[in-house]
N, C-alpha and C positions, 0 to 999 in steps of 0.2 A: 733309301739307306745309303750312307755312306762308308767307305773301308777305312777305318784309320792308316797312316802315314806305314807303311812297313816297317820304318825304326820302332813306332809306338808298340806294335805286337810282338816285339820282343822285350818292352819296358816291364817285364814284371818285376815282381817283387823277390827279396831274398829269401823269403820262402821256397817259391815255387823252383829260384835257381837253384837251390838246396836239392829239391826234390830231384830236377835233370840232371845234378849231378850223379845221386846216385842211383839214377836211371840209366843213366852213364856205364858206371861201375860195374852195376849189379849182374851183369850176363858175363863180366870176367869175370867176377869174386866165387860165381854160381857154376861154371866151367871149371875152376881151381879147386871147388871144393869136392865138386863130381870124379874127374879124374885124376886130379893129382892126391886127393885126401883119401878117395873112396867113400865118400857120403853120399852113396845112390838111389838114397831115399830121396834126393830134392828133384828124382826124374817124375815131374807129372805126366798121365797120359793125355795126347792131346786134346785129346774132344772137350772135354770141362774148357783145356785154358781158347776152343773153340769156340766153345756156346760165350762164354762170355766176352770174347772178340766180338761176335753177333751182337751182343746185345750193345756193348760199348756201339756199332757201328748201325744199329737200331738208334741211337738213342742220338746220336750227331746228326743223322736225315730228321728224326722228328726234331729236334731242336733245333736245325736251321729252320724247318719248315715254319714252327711255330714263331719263331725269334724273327721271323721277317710280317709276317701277321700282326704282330703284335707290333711291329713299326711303323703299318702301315694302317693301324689302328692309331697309335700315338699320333701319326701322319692327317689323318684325316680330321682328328680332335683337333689339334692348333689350328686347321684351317677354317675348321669354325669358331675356335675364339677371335683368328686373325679377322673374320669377316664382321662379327660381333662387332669388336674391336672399333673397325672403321665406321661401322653403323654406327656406336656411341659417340665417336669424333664430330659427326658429320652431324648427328644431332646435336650437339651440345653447341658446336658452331652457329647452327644457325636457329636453333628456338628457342633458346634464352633470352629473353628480349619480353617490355612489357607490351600495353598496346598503343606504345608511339613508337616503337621500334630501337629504344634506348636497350643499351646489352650490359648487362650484369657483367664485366670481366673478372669480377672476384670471384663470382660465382663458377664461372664455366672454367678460371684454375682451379677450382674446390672440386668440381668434377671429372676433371681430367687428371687432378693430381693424384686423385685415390684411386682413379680408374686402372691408371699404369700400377700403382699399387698390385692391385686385382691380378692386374696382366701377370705381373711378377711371384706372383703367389702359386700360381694356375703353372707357370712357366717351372716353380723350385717342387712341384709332385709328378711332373713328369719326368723332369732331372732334375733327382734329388743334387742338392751340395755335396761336395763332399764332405768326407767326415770331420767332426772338428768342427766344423763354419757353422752350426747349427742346422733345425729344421724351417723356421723358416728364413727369408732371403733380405734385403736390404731394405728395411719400410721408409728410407729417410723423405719416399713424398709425404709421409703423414706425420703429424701432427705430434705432438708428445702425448695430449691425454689419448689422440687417436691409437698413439700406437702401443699404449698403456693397453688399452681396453682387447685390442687385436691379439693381442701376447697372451692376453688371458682365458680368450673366447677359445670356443671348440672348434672352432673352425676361423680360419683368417679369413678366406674368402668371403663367408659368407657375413661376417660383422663388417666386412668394407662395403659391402653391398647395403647393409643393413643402412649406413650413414648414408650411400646413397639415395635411399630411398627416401631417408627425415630430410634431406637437401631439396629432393623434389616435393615434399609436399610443403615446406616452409617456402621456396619459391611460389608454390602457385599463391600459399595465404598471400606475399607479398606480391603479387599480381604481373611476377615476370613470368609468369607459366598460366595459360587458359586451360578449361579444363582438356578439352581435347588434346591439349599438347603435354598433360596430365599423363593421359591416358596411352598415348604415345608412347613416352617415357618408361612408364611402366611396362608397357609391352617391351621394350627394350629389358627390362631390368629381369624381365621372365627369359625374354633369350636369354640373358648373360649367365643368367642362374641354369639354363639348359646344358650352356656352355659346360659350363663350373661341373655339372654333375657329368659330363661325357668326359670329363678330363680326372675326377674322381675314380669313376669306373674305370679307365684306363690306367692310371696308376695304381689301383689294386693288384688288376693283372701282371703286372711287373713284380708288384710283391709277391706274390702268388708264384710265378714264376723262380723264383730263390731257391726254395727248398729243390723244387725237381730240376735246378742246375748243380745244384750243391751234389745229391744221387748220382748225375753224371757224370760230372767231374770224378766223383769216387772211384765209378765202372770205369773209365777210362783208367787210373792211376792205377786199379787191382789188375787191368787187363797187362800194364804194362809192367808190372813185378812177375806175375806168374807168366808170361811171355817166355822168359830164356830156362823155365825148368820145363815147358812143355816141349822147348823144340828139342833139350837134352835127350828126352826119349825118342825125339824122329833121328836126332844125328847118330847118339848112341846105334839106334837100330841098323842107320842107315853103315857105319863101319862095320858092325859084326857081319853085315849082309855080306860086305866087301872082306871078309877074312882081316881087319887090319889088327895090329898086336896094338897093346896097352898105349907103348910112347905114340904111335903114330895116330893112336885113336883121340889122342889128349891132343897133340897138335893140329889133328882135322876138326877137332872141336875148337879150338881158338882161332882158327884161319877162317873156319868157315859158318860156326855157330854164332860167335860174335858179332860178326858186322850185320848178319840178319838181323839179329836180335836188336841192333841198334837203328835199320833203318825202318823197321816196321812200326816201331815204338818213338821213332822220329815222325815218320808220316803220319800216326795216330795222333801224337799233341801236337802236330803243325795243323795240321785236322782241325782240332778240340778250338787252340786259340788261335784259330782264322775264326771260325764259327762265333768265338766271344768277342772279336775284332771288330767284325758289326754295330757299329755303332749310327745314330739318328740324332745329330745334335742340333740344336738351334740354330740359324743363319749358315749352318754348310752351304746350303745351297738354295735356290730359289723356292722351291718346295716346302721348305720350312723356316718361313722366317723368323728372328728371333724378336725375343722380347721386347731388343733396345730397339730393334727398327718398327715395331708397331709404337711401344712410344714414344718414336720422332715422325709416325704418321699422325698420330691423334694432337701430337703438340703443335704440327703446321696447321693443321684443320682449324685450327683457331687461331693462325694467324702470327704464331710465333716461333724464335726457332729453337729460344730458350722460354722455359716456364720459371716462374719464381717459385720455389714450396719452400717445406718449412721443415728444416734440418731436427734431430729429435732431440737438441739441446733449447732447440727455440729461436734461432739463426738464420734469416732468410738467406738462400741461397739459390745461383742457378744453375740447372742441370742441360 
């Protein structure tokens, strides 16, 4: 897992600055209207705005805990596609060929060019796009009716695999695959599809995960509104304890309720978005490699260091 940049976790949106705003505010405007108005009804007692500090601070341990599980689940899936990956390079490399040892090169860019396909597919359900860019990712190694048919299927991945497989058995009719190199093959094609599903199941759980950060996020936001009416009744108490009169109890509440109020409710959402901060992107680091560098592994494996495909207007180009 890697921490984004410290500038980045503070990049949020106008929203959320909205809301620190008047997170901001809201423990003067709620001291102002305590003492200076007389509206002593916004004094909560504290235990309530306690229990749900608890639970808000239940709820950041389990969510770190789970949120690094869950990357290190993400973590382990790539590195099985990544192995896949080079397995399918390394095969296409070298057993394509009939039996004089002549090598299909159209063939084995038809294989590699949908493969990265694959990769990239596998690679847009563990990080999704962002919003806007669509759900799935860049098909331009495939074909136009290829990517015609992939846009429509229920599944990307597994209609790219599909064409792999009519590739391999149309190769061996045409006798650049024996059968055992057949069979091979196909054993390959059951990993990849192993692959495919550990990386399905793990981007469930991410989805899955939404709803119960979205609950958290809430716990956090209520703990820190009812924050400065709870502590009204400890400071409240804590001046009559001390005999203070009215003025001086108003300005022991702004001197001294305030800045609590602010730094508690600061620690809280520096807390929250450290914890969302956490991120596991592609090619950070050696652990996870990205997509583009598995397919510039697969692309040398066969000897090149650009592949030619086939752009979706119908355009050879190289990548």
């Amino acid at each position: 897992m890697t921490p984004r940049h410290p500038a980045r976790v503070l990049a949020m949106g106008p929203y959320t600055w909205a809301l620190l705003a008047a997170a901001a505010v809201w423990p003067v405007a709620a001291v102002y209207l305590y003492a200076r108005l007389g509206v002593t009804v916004l004094a909560l007692p504290m235990w309530p705005v306690a229990l749900i500090g608890l639970g808000g601070a239940f709820y950041l341990a389990v969510s770190a805990s789970a949120r690094r599980a869950r990357k290190h689940a993400v973590r382990t899936v790539w590195r099985e596609v990544a192995a896949a990956n080079r397995a399918w390079g390394n095969a296409v490399a070298h057993m394509v060929h009939d039996d004089t040892g002549r090598v299909d090169n159209g063939a084995q860019r038809d294989l590699i060019r949908r493969h990265m396909a694959w990769v990239r597919v596998l690679a847009a359900q563990l990080w999704p796009p962002a919003a806007g860019q669509g759900a799935l990712p860049d098909l331009h190694y495939l074909e136009a009716d290829e990517i015609e048919r992939v846009e429509r299927a229920e599944s990307a991945a597994t209609q790219i695999m599909q064409f792999q497989g009519a590739q391999i058995r149309q190769l061996t009719l045409d006798a650049q695959l024996d059968a055992a190199r057949q069979t091979a093959f196909m054993r390959l094609i059951d990993r990849l599809y192993d692959a495919q599903g550990a990386v399905e199941q793990a981007a469930a759980g991410q989805r899955l995960a939404s709803p119960v950060r979205l609950v958290g996020k809430s716990l956090v936001w209520l703990f820190i509104a009812v924050l400065p009416l709870g502590l009204l009744d400890v400071f409240s108490h804590t001046a009559l304890r001390h005999g203070m009169d009215a003025p001086l109890t108003s300005g022991y509440l702004f001197v001294a309720l305030v800045p609590c109020a602010l730094v508690i409710s600061g620690a809280v959402f520096v807390c929250h978005a450290l914890d969302a901060a956490v991120v596991d992107t592609p090619g950070r680091d050696d652990a996870v490699p990205s997509a583009a560098t598995l397919e510039a592994e697969v692309k040398h494996m066969i000897g090149m260091d650009a592949v030619p495909v086939i752009a979706p207007h119908g355009r050879t180009q190289d990548v």
